[in-house]
CHARMM-style PDB file with segment names, atoms N, HN, CA, C and O in Angstrom:
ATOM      1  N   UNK     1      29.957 -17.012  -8.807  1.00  0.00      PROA
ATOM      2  CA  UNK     1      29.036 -16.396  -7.866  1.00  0.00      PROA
ATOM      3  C   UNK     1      28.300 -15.245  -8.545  1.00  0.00      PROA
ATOM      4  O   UNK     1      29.098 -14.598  -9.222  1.00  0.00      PROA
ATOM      5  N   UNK     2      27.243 -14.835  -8.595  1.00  0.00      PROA
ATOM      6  HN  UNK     2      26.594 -15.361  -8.045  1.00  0.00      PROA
ATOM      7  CA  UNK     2      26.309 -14.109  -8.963  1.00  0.00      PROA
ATOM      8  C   UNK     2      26.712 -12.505  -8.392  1.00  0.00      PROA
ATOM      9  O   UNK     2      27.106 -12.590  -7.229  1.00  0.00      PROA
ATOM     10  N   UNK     3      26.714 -11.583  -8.722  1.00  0.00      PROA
ATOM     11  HN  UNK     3      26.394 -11.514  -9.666  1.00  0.00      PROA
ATOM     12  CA  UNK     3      27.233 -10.660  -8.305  1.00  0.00      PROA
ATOM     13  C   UNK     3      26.409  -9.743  -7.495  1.00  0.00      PROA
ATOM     14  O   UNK     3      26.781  -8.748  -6.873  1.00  0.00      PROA
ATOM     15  N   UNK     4      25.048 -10.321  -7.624  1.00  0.00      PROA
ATOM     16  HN  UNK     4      24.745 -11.130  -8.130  1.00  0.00      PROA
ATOM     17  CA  UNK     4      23.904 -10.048  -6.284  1.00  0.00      PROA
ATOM     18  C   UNK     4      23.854 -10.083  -5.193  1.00  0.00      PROA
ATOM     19  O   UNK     4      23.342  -9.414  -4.296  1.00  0.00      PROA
ATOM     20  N   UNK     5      25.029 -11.799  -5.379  1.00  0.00      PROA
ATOM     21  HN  UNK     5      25.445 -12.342  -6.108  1.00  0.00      PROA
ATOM     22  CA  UNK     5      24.523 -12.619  -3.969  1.00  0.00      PROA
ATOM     23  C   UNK     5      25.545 -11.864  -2.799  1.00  0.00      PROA
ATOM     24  O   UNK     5      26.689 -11.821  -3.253  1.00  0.00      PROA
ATOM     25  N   UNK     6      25.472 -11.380  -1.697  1.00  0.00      PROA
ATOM     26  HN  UNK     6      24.543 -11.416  -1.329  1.00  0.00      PROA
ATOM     27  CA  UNK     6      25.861 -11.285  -0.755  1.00  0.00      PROA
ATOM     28  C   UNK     6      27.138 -11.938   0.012  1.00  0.00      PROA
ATOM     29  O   UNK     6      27.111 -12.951   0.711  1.00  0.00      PROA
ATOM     30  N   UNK     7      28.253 -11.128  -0.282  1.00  0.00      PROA
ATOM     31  HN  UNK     7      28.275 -10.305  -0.850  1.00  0.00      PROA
ATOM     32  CA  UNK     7      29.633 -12.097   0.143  1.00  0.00      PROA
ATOM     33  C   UNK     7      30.052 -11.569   1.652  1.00  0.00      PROA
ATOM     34  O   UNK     7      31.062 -11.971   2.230  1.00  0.00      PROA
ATOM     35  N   UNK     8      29.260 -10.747   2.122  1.00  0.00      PROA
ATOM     36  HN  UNK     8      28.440 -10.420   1.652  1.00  0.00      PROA
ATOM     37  CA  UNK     8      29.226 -10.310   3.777  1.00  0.00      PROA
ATOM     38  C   UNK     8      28.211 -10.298   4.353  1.00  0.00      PROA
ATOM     39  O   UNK     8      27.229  -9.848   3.763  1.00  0.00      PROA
ATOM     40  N   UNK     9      28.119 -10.643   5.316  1.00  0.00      PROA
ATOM     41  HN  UNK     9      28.916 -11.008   5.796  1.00  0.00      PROA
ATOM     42  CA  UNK     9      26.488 -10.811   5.858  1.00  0.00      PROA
ATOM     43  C   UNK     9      27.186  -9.487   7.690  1.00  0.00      PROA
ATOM     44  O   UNK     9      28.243  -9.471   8.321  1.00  0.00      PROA
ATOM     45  N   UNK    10      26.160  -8.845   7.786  1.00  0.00      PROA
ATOM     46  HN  UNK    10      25.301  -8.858   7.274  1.00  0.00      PROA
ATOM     47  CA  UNK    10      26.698  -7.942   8.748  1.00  0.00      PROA
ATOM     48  C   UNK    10      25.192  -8.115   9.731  1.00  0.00      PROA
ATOM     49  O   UNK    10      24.036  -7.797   9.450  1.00  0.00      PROA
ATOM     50  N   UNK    11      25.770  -8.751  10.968  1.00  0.00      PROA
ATOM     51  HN  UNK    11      26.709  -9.009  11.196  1.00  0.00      PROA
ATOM     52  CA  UNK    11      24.746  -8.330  11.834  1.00  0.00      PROA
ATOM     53  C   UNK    11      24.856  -7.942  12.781  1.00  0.00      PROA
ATOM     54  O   UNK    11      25.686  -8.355  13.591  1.00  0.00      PROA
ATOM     55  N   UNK    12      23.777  -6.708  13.049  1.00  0.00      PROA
ATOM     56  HN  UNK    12      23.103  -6.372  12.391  1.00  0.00      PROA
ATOM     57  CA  UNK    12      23.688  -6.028  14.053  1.00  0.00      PROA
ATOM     58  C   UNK    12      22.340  -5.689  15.295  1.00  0.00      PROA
ATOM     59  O   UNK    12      21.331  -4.992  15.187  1.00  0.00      PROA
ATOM     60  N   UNK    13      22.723  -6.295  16.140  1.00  0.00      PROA
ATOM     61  HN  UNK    13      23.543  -6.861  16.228  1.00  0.00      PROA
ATOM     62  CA  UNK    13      22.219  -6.236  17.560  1.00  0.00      PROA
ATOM     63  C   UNK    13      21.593  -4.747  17.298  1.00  0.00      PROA
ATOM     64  O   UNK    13      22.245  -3.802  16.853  1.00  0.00      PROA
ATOM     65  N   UNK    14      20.406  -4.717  17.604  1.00  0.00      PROA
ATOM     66  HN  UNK    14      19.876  -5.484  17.965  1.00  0.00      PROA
ATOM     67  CA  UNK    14      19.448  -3.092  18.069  1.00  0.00      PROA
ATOM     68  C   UNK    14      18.593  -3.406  19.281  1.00  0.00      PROA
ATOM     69  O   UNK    14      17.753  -4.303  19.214  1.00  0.00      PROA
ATOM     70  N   UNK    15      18.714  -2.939  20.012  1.00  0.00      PROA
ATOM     71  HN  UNK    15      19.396  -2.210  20.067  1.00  0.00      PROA
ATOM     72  CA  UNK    15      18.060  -2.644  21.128  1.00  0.00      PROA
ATOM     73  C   UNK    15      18.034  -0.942  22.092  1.00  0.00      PROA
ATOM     74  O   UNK    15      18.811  -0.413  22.887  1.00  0.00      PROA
ATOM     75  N   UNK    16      16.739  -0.558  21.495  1.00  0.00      PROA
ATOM     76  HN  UNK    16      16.108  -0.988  20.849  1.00  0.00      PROA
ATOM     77  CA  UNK    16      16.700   0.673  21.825  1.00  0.00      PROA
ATOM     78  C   UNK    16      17.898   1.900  20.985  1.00  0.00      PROA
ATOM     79  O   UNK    16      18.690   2.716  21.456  1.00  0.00      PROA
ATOM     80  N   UNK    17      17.638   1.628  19.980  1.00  0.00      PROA
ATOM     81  HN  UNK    17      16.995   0.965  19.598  1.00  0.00      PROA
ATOM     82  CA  UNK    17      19.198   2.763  19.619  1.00  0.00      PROA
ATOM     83  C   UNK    17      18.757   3.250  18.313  1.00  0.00      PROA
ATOM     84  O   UNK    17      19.431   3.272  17.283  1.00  0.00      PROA
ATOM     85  N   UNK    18      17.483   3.660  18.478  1.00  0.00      PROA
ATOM     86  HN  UNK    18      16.936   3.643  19.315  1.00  0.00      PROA
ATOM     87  CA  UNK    18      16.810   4.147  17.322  1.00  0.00      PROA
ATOM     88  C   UNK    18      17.192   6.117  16.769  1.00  0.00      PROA
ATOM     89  O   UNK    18      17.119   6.677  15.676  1.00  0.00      PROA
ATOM     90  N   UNK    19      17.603   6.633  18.217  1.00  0.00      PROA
ATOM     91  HN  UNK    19      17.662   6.178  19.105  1.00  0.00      PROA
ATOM     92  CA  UNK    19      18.629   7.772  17.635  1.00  0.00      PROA
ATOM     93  C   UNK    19      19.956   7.837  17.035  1.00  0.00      PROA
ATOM     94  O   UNK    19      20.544   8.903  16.852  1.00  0.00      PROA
ATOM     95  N   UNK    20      20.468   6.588  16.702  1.00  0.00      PROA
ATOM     96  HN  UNK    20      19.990   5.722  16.851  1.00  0.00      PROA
ATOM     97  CA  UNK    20      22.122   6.162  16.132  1.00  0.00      PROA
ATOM     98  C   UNK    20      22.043   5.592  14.731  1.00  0.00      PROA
ATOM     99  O   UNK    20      22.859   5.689  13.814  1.00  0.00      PROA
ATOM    100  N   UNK    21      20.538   4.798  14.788  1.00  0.00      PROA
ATOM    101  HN  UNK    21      19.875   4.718  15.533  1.00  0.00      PROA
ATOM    102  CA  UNK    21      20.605   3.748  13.613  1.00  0.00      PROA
ATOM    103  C   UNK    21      20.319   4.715  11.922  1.00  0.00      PROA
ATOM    104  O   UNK    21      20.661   4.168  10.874  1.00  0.00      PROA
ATOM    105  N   UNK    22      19.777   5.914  11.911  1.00  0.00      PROA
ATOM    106  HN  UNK    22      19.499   6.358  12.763  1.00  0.00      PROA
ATOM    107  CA  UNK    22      19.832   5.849  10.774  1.00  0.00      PROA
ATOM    108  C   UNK    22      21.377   6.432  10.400  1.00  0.00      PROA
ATOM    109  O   UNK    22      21.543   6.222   9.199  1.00  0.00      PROA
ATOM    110  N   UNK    23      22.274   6.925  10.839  1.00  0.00      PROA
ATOM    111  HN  UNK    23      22.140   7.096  11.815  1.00  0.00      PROA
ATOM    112  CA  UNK    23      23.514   7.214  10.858  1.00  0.00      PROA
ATOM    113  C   UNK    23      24.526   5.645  10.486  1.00  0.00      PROA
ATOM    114  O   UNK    23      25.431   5.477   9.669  1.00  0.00      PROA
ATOM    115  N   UNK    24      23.996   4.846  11.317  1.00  0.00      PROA
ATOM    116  HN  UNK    24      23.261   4.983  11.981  1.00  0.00      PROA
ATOM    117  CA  UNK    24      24.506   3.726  11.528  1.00  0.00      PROA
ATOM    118  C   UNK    24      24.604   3.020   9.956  1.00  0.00      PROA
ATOM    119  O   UNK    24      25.485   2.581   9.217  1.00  0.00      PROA
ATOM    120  N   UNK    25      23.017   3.219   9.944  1.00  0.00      PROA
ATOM    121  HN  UNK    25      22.302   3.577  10.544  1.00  0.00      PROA
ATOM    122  CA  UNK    25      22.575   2.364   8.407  1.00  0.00      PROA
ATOM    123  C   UNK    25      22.886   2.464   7.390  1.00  0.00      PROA
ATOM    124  O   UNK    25      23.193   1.677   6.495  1.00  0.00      PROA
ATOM    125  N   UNK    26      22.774   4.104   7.551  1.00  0.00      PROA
ATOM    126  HN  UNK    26      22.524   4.743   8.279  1.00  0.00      PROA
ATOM    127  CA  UNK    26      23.906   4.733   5.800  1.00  0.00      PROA
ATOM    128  C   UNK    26      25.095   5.144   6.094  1.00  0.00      PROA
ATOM    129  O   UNK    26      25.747   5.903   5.377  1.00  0.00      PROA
ATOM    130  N   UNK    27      25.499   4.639   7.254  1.00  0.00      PROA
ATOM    131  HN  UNK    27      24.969   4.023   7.836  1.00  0.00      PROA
ATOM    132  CA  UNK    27      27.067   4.484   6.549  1.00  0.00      PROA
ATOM    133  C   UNK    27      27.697   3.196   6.060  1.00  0.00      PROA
ATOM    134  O   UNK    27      28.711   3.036   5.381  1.00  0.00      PROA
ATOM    135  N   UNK    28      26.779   2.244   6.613  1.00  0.00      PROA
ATOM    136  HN  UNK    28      25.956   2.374   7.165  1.00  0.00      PROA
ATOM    137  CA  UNK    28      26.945   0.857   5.794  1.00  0.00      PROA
ATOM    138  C   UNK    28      26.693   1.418   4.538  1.00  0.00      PROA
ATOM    139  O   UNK    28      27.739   1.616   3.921  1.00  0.00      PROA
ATOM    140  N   UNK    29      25.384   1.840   3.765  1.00  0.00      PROA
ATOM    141  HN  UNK    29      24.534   1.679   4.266  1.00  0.00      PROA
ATOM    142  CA  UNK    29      24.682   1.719   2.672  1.00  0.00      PROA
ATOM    143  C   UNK    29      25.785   2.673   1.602  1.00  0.00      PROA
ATOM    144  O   UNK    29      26.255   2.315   0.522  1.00  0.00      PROA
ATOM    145  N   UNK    30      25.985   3.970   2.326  1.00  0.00      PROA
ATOM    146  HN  UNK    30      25.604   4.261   3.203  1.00  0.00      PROA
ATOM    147  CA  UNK    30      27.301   4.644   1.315  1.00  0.00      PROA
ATOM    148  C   UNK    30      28.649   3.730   1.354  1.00  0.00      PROA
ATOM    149  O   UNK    30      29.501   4.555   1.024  1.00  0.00      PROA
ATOM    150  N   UNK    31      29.150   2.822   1.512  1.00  0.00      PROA
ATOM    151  HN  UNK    31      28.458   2.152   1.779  1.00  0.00      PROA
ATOM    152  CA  UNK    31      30.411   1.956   1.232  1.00  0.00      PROA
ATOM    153  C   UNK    31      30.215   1.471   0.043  1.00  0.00      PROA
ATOM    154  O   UNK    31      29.136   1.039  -0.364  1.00  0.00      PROA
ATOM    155  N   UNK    32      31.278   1.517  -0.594  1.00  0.00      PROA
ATOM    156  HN  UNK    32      32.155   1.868  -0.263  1.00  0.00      PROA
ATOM    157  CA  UNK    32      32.041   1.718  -2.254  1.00  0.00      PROA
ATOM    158  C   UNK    32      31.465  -0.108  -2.146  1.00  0.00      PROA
ATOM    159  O   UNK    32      30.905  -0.508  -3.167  1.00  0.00      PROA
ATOM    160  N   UNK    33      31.554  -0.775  -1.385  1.00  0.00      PROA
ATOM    161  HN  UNK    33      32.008  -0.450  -0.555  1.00  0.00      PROA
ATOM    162  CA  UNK    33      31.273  -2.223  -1.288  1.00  0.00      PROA
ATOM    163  C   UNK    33      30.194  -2.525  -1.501  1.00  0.00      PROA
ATOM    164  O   UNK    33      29.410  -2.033  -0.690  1.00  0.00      PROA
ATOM    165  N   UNK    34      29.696  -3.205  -2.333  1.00  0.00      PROA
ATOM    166  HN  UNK    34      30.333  -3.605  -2.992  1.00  0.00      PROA
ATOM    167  CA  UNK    34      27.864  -3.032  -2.252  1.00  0.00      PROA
ATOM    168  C   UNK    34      27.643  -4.462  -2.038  1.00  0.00      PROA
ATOM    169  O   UNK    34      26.577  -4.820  -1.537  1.00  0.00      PROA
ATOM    170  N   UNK    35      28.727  -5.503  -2.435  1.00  0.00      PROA
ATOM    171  HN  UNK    35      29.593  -5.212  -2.842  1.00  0.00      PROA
ATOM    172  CA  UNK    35      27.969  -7.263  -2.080  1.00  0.00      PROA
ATOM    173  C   UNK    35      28.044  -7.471  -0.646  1.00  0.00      PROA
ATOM    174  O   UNK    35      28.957  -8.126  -0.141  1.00  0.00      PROA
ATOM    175  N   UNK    36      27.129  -6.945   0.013  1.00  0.00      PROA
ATOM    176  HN  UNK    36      26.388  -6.413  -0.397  1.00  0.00      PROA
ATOM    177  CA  UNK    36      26.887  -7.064   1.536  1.00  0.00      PROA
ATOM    178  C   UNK    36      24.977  -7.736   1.839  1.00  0.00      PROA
ATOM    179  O   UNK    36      24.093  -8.063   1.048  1.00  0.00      PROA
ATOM    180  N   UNK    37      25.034  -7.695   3.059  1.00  0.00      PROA
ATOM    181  HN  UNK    37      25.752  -7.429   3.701  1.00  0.00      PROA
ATOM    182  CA  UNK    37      23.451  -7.861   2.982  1.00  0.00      PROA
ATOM    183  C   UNK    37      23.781  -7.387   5.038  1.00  0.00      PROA
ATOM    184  O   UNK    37      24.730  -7.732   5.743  1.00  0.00      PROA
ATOM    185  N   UNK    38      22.513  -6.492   5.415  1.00  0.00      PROA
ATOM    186  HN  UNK    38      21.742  -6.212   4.842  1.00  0.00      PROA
ATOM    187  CA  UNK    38      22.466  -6.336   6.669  1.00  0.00      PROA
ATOM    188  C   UNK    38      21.408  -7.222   7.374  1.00  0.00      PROA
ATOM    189  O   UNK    38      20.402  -7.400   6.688  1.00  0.00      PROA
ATOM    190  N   UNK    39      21.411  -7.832   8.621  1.00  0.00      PROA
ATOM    191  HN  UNK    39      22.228  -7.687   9.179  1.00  0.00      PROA
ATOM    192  CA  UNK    39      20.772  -7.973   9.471  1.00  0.00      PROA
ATOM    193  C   UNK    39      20.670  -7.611  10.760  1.00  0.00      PROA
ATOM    194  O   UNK    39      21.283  -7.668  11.826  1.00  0.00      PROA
ATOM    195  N   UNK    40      19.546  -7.167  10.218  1.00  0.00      PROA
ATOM    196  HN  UNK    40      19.048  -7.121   9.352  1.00  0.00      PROA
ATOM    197  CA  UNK    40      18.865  -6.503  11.846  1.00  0.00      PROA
ATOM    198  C   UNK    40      18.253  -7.105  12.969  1.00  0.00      PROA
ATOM    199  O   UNK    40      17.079  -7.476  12.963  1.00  0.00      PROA
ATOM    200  N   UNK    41      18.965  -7.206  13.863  1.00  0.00      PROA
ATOM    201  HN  UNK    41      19.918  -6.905  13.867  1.00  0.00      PROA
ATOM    202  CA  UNK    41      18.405  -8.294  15.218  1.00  0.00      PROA
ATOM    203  C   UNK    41      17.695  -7.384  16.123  1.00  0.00      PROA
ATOM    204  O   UNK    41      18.344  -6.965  17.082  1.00  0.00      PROA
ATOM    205  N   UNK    42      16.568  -7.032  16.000  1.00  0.00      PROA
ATOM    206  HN  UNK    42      16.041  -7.372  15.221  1.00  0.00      PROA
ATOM    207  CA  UNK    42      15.927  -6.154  16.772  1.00  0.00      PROA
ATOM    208  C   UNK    42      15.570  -6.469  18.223  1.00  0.00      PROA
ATOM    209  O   UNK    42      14.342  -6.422  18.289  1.00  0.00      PROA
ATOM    210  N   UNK    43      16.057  -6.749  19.338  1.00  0.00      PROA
ATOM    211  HN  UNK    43      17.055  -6.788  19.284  1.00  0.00      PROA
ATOM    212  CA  UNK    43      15.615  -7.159  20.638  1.00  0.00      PROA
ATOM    213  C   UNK    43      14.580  -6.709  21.656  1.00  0.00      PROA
ATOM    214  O   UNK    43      14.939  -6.558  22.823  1.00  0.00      PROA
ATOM    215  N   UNK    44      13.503  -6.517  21.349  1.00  0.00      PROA
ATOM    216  HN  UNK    44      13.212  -6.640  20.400  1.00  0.00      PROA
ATOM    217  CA  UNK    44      12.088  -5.745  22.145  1.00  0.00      PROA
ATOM    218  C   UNK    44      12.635  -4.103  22.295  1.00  0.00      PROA
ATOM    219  O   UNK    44      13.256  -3.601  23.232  1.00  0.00      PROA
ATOM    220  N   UNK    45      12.340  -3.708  21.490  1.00  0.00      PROA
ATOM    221  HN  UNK    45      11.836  -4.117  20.729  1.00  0.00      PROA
ATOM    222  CA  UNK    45      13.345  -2.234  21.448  1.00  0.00      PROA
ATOM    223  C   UNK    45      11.670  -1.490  21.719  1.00  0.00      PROA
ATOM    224  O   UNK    45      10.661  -1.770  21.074  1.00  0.00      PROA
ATOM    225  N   UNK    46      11.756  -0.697  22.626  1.00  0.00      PROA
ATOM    226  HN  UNK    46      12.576  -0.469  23.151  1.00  0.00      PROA
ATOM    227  CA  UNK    46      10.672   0.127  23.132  1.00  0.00      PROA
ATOM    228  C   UNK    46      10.934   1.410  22.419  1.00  0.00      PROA
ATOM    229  O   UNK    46       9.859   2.005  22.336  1.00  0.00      PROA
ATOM    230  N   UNK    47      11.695   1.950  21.985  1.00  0.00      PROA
ATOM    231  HN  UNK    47      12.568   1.466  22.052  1.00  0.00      PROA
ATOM    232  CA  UNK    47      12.275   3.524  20.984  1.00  0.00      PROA
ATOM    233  C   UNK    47      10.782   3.249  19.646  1.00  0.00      PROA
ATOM    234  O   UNK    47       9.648   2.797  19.490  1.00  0.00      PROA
ATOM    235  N   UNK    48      11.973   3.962  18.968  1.00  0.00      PROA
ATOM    236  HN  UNK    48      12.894   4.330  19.095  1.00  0.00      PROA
ATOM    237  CA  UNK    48      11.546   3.916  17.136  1.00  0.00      PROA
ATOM    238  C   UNK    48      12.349   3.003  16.781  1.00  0.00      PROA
ATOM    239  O   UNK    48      12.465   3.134  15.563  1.00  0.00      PROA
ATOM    240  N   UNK    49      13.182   1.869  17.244  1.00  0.00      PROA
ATOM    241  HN  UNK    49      13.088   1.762  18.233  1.00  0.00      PROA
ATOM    242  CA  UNK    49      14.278   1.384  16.573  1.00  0.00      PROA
ATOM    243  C   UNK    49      13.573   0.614  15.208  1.00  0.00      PROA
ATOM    244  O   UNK    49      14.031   0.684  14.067  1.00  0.00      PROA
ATOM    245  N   UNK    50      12.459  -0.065  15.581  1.00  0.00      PROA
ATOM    246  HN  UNK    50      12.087  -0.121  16.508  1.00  0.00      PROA
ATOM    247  CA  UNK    50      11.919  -1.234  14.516  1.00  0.00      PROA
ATOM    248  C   UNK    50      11.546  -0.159  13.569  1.00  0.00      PROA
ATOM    249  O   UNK    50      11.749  -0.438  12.388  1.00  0.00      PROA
ATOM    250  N   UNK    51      11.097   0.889  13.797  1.00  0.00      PROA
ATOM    251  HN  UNK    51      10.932   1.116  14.757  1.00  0.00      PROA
ATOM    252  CA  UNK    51      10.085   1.760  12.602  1.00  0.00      PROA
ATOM    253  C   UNK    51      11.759   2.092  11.335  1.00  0.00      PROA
ATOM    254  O   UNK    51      11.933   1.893  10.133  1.00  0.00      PROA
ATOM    255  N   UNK    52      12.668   2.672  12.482  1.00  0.00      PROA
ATOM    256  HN  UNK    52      12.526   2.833  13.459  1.00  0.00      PROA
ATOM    257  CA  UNK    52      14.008   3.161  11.337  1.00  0.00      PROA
ATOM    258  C   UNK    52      13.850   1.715  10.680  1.00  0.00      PROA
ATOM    259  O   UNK    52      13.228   1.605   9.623  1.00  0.00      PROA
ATOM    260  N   UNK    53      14.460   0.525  11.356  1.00  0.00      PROA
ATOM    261  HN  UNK    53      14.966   0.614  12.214  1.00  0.00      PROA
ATOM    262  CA  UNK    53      14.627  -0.320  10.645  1.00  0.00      PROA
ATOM    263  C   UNK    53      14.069  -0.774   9.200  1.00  0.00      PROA
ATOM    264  O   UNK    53      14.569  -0.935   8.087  1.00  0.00      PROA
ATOM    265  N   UNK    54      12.553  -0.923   9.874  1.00  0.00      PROA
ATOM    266  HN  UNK    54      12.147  -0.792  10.778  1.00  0.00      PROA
ATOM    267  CA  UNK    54      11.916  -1.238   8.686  1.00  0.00      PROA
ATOM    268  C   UNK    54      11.632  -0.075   7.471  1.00  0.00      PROA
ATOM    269  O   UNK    54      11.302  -0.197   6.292  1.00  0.00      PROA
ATOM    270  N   UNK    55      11.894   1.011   8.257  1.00  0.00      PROA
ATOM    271  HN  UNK    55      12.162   1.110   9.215  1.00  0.00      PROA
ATOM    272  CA  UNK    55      11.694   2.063   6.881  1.00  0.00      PROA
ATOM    273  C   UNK    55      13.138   2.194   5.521  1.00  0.00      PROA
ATOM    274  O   UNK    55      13.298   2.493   4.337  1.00  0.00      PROA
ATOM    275  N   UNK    56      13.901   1.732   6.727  1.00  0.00      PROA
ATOM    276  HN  UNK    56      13.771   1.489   7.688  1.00  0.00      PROA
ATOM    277  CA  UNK    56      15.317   1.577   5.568  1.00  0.00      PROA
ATOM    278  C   UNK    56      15.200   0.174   4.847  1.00  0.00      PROA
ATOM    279  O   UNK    56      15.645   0.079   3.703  1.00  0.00      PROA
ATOM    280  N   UNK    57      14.415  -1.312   5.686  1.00  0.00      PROA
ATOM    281  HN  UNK    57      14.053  -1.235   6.615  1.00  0.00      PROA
ATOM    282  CA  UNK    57      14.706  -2.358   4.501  1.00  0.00      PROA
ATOM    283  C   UNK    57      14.126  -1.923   3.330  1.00  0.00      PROA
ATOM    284  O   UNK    57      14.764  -2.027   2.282  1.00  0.00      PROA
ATOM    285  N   UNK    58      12.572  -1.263   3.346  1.00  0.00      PROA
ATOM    286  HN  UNK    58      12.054  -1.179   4.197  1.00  0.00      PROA
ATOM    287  CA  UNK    58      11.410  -1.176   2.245  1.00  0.00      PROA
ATOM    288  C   UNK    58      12.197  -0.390   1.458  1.00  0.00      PROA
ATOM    289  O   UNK    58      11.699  -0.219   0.346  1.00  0.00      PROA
ATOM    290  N   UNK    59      13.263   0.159   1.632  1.00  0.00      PROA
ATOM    291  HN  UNK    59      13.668   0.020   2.535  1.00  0.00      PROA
ATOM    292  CA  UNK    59      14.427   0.849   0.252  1.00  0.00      PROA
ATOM    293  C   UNK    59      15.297   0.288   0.061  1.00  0.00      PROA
ATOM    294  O   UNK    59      15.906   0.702  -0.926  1.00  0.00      PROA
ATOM    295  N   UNK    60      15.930  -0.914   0.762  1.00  0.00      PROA
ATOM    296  HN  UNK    60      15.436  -1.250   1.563  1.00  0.00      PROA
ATOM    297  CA  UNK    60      17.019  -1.698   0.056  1.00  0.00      PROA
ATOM    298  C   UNK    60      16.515  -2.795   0.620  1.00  0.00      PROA
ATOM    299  O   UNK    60      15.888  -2.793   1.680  1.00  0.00      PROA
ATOM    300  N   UNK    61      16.795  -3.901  -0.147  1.00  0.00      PROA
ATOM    301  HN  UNK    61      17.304  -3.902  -1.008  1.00  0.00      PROA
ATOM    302  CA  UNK    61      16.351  -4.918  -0.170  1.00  0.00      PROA
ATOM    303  C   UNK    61      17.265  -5.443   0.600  1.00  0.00      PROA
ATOM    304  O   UNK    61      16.647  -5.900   1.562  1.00  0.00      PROA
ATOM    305  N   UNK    62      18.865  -5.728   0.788  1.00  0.00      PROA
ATOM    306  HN  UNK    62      19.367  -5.357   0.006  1.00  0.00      PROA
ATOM    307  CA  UNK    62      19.832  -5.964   1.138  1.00  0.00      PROA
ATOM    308  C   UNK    62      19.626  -6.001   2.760  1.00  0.00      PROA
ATOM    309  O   UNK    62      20.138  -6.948   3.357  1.00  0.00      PROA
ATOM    310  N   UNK    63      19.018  -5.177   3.382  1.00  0.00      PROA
ATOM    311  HN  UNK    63      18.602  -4.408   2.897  1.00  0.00      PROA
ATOM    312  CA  UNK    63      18.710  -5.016   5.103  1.00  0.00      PROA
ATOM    313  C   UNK    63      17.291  -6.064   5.429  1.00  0.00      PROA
ATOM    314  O   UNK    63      16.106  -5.783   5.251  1.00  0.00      PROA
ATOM    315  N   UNK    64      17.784  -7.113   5.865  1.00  0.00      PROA
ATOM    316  HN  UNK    64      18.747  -7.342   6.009  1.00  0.00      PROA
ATOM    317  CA  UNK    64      16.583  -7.524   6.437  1.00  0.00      PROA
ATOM    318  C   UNK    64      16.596  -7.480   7.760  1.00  0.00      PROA
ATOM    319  O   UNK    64      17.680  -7.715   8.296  1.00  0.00      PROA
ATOM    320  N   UNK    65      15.397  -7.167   8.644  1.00  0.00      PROA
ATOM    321  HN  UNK    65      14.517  -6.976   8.209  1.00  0.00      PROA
ATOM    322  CA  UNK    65      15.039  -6.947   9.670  1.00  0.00      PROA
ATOM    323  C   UNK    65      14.184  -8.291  10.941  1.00  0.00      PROA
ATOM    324  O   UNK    65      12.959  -8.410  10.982  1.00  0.00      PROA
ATOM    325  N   UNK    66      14.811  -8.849  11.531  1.00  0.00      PROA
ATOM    326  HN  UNK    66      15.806  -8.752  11.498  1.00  0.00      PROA
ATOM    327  CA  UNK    66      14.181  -9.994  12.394  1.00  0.00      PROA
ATOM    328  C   UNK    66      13.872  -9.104  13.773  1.00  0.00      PROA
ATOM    329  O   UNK    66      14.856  -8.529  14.237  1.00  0.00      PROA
ATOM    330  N   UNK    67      12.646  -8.939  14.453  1.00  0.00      PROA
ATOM    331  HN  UNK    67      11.846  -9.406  14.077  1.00  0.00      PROA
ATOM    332  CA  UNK    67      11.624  -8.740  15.593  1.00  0.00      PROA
ATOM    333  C   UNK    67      12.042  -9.854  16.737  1.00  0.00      PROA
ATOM    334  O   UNK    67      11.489 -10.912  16.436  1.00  0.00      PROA
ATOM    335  N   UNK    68      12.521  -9.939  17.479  1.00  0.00      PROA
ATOM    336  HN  UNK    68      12.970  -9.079  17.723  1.00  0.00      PROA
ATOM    337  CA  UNK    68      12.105 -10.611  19.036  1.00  0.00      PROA
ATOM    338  C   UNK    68      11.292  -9.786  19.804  1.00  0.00      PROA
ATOM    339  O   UNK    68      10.931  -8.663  19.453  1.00  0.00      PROA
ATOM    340  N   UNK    69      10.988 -10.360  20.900  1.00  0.00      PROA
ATOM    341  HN  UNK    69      11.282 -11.272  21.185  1.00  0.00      PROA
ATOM    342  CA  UNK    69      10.417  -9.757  22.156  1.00  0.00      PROA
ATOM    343  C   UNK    69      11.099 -10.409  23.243  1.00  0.00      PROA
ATOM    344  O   UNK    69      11.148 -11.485  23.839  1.00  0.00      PROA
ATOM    345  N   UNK    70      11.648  -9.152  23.221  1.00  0.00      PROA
ATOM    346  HN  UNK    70      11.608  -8.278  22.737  1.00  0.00      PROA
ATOM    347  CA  UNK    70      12.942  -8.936  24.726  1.00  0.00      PROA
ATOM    348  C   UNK    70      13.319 -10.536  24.424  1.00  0.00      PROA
ATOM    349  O   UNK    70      12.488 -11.383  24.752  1.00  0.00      PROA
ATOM    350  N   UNK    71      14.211 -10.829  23.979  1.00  0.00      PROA
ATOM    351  HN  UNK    71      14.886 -10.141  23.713  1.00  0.00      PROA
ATOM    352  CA  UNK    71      14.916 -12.598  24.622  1.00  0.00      PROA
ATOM    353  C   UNK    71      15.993 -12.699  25.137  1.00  0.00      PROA
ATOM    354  O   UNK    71      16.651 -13.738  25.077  1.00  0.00      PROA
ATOM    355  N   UNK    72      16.474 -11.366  25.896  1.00  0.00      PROA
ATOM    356  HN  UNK    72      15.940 -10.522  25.945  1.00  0.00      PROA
ATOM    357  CA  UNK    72      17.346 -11.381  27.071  1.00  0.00      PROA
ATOM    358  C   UNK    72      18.752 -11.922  26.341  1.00  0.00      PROA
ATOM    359  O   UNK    72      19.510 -12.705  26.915  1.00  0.00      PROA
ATOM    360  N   UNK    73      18.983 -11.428  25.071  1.00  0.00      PROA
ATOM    361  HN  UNK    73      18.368 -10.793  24.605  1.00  0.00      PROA
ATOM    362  CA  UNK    73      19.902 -12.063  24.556  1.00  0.00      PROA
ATOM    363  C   UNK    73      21.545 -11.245  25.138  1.00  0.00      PROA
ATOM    364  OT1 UNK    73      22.627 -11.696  24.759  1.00  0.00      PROA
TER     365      UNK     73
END
């Protein structure tokens, strides 16, 4: 296995919780563990949630970020 590739995949539900997430994000990002990769399930979040989001993938590549609109999930 490539030591790039991602041996945890972590996803996390955001909806509206754009005052938690950058706390949230780097404490994933400071773990001694680095073969991870985040996903971000963004659910019609009316906050800043998408802006944190996307401002933390454009610095690690590892966080990718997926957009719905509201799907009542």
């Amino acid at each position: 296995m490539d030591k790039t590739s991602p041996i945890i995949s972590i996803i996390m539900p955001v909806h509206n919780t754009g005052r938690y997430l950058a706390d949230c994000i780097s404490s994933i990002i400071e773990q001694s563990f680095t073969q991870w990769e985040l996903i971000a399930v963004n659910n019609g979040s009316t906050d800043n949630s998408l802006s944190v989001l996307e401002k933390f993938a454009q610095r690690d590549s590892r966080i990718n970020v997926l957009h719905l609109e509201n799907a009542n999930l």
